[in-house]
C-alpha positions as CSV (number, residue, x, y, z in Angstrom):
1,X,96.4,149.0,71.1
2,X,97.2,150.1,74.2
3,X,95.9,153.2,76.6
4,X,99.0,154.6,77.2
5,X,102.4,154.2,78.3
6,X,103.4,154.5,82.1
7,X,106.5,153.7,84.2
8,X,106.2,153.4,87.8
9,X,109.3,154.0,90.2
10,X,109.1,151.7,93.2
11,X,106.0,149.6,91.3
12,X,106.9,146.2,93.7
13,X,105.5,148.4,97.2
14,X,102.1,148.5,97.9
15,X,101.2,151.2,96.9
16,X,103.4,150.7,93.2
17,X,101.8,147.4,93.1
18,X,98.4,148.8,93.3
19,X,99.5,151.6,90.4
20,X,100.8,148.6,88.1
21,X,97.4,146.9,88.5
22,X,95.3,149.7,88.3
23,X,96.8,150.7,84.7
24,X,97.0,147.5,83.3
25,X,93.3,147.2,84.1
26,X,93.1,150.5,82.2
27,X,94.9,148.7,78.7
28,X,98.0,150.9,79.6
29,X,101.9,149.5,79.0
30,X,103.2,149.6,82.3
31,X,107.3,149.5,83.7
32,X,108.4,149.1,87.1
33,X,111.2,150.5,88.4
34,X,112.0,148.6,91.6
35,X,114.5,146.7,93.7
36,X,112.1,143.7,92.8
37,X,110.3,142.4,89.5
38,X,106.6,143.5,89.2
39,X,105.4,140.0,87.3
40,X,102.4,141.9,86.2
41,X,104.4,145.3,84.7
42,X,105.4,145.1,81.2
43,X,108.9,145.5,81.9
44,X,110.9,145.7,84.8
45,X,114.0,147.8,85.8
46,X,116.0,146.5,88.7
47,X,117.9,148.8,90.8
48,X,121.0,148.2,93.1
49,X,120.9,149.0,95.9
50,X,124.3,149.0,96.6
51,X,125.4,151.9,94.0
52,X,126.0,155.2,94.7
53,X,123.4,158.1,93.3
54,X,125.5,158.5,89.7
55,X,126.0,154.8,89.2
56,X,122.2,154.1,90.0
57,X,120.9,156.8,88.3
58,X,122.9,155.9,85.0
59,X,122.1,152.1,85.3
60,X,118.3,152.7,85.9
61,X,118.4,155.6,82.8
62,X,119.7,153.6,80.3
63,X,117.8,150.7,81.2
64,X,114.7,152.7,81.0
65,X,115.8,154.0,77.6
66,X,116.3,150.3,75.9
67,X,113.1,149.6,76.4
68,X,111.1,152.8,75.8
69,X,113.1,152.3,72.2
70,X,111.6,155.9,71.4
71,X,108.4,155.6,72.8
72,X,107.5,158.6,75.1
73,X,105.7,158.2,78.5
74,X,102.1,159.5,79.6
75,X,102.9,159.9,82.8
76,X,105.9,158.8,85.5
77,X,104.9,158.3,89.1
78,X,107.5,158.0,91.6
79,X,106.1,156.5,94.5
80,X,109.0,154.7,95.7
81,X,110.2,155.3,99.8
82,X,109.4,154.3,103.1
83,X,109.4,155.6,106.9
84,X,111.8,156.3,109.6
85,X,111.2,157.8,112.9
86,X,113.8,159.0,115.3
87,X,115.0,162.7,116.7
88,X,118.5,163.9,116.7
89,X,118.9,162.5,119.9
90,X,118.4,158.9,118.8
91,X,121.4,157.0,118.2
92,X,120.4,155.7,114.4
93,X,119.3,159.4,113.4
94,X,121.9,159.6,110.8
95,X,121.4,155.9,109.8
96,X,117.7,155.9,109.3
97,X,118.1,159.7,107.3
98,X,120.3,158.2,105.1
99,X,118.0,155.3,104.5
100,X,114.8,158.1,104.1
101,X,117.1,159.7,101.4
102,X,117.7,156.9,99.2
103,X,114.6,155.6,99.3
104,X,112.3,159.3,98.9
105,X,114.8,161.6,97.2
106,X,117.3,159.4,95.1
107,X,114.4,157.5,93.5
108,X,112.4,161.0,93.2
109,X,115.7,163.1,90.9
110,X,116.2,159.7,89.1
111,X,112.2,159.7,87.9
112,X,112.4,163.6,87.1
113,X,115.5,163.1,85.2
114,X,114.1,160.2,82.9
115,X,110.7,162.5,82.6
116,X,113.1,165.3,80.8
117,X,114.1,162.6,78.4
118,X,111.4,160.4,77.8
119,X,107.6,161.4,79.1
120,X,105.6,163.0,75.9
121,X,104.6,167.0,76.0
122,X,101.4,167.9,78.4
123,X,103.1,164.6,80.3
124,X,102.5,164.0,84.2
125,X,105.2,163.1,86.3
126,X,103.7,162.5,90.3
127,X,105.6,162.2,93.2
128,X,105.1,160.8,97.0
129,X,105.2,163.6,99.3
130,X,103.8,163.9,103.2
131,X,101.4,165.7,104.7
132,X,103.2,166.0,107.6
133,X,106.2,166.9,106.3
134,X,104.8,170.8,105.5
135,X,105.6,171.4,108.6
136,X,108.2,170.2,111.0
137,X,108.8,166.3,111.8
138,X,110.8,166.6,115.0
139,X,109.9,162.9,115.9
140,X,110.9,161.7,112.7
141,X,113.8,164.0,110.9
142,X,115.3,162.1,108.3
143,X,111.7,161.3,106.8
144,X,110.6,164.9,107.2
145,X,113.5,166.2,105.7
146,X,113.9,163.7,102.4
147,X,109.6,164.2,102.1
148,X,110.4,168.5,102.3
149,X,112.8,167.8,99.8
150,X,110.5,165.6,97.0
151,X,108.0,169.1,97.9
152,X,110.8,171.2,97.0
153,X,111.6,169.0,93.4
154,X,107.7,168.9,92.8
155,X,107.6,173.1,92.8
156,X,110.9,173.6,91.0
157,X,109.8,170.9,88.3
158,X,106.8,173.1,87.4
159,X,108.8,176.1,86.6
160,X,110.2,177.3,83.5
161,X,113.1,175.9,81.9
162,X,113.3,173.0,85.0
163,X,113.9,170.7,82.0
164,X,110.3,169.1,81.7
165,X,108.7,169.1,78.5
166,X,106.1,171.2,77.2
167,X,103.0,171.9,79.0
168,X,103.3,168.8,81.4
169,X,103.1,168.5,84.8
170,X,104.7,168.0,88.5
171,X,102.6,167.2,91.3
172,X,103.2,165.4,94.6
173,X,100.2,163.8,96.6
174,X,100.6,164.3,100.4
175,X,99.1,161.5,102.6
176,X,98.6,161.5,105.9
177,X,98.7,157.7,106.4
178,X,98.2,155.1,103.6
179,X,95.8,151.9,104.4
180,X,99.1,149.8,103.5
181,X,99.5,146.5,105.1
182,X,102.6,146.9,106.8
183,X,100.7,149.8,108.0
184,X,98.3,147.5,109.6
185,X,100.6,145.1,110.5
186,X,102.6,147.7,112.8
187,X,100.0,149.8,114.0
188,X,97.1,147.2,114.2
189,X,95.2,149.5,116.4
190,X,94.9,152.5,114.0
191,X,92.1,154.0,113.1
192,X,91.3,152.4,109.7
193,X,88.6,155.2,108.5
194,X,91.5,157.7,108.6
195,X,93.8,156.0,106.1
196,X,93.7,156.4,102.5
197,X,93.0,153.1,100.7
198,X,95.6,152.8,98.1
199,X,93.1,152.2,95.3
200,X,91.8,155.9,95.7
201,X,95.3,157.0,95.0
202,X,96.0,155.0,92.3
203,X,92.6,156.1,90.3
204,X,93.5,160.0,91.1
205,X,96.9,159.1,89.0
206,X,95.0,157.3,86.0
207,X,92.7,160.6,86.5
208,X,95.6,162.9,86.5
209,X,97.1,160.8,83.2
210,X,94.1,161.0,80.9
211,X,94.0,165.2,81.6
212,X,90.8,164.6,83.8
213,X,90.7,167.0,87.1
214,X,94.7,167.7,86.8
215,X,95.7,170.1,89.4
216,X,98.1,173.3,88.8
217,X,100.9,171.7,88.3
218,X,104.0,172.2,90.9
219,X,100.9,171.5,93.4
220,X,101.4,169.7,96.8
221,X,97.5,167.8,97.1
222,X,97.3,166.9,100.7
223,X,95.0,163.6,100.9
224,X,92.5,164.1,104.1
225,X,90.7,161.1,104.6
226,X,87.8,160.7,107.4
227,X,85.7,158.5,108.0
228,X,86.3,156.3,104.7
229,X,86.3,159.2,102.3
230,X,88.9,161.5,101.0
231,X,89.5,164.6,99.9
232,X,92.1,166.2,97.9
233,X,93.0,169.7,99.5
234,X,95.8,171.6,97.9
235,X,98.8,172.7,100.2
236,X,99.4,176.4,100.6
């Protein structure tokens, strides 16, 4: 008998991949939505990248809905996406926005559109926001703009008649920097004690599924990690 059911968009990143373990240590079903198979997930969802929004979004909905077979979800986490710097000025500033979109807000409608359908009533559905992206990016505007964008999703989803069901819930977390390796690979000189380990974030999901410390839903948690311990501190 299981915990739960989950389905994780972008479950093969690092973080994802630390969501699919972290809820099959729990006893919950878990599916991955990804560009690559999750061996550990349940079942697995492959997306092309090559299709436009409509064609993706319809592959990847009635994928999801052959093997749900009925069953609702406890909770969807989209935490699919990626980063891009560059100004207006750069010459791949269109390019890389374009990339930040498909990656943040394509993957982020998709996972509120199956939550209409298929998570159960008092469900959660969690996005990947940014921390810096509450204000403005100027160094990096395609990122800034796709991550204002999830924000925007996150607030409309928690208000009436946005299509969720009953009683559940829309909330993005808002790093700062994740402790990712690619992360560490590209910026090996960070400081460490300011990133949030990944295995924090995935326990405040599992937290958020089981109804324990749920926020208001349509909430925007900044994560503000300092010396190797974080906090959550709602956005204004």
């Amino acid at each position: 008998m299981s915990s739960g059911r989950v389905l994780i968009y972008g479950g093969k990143g690092a973080l994802g991949a630390a969501c699919v373990s972290h809820f099959k240590s729990l006893n919950y079903w878990v599916g991955n939505i990804d560009l690559h198979v999750n061996e550990q997930a349940d079942a697995n969802v492959a997306v092309k990248p090559g299709d436009d929004w409509t064609s993706q979004a319809s592959d990847v909905t009635a994928e999801v809905t052959g093997i749900l077979e009925g069953q609702k979800l406890d909770a969807i986490l989209c935490v699919a996406g990626g980063w891009a710097g560059g100004n207006v000025a750069a010459s791949d500033c269109i390019k890389n926005a374009d990339m930040m979109w498909k990656q943040s807000v394509w993957s982020s409608l998709i996972a509120a559109h199956i939550a209409g359908t298929h998570l159960k009533e008092g469900g959660l559905v969690a996005f990947c926001g940014a921390q810096p992206a509450l204000k403005g990016t100027p160094g990096m505007i395609g990122y800034g703009m796709a991550k204002a964008s999830v924000h925007q999703l996150v607030r409309s989803l928690a208000m009436k008649q946005s299509g969720l069901p009953a009683n559940a819930i829309s909330v993005a977390i808002c790093p700062v920097t994740l402790d990712t390796p690619m992360n560490r690979k590209f910026m090996p000189n960070g400081d460490f004690g300011s990133w949030t380990p990944l295995d924090f974030v995935s326990g405040v999901f599992a937290k958020w599924t089981k109804h324990e410390d749920r926020p208001e839903s349509g909430s925007l948690i900044q994560l503000m990690t300092k010396d190797g311990k974080t906090e959550l501190v709602p956005a204004p």
